[in-house]
N, C-alpha and C positions, 0 to 999 in steps of 0.2 A: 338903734337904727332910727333917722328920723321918717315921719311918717312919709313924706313926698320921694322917699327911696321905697316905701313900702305900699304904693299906689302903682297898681296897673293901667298899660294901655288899652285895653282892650274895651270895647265897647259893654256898657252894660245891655244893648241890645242884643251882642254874641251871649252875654253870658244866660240873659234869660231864657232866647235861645235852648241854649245846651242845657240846662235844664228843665225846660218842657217838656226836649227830648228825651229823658231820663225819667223824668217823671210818667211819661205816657208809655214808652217802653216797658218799665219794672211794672206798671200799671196791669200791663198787658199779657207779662209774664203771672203777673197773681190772678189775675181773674183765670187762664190757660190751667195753670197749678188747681187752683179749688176746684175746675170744672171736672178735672181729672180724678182729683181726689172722691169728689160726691159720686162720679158714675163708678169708683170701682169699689166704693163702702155699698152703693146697692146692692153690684153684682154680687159681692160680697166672696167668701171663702172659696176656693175651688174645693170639691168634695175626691177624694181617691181613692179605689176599692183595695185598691193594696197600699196598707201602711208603711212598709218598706218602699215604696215608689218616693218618696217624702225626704228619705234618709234620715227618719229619726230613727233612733232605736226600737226594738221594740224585746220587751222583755217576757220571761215567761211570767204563767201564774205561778203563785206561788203555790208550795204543797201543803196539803192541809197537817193540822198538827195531829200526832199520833199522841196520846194518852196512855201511859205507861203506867 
């Protein structure tokens, strides 16, 4: 292909444009993102008095060993 087929009309004004916009935007989604993530590493674990509330398993103890 030569290269005057592979040249755009478009302004590179538009194009810096659009990327500013992108750039400020994803900007602003990361900074949104960490703010989130630091306030809920403080708040940190929820604590729950019943272990079955969670839906992990919970198993029994085991029985001790009898000596024969």
């Amino acid at each position: 292909m030569p290269t005057f087929l592979g040249v755009s009309n478009i302004p590179a004004s538009n194009v810096a444009a659009s990327l500013a916009a992108f750039v400020l935007f994803y900007s602003a989604l990361a900074i949104i993102d960490v703010a989130l993530i630091v306030k809920y590493v403080r708040i940190g674990p929820r604590e729950e008095a019943d272990p079955q509330a969670s839906g992990a398993p919970v198993f029994p103890a085991p029985a001790p060993a009898q000596n024969q």
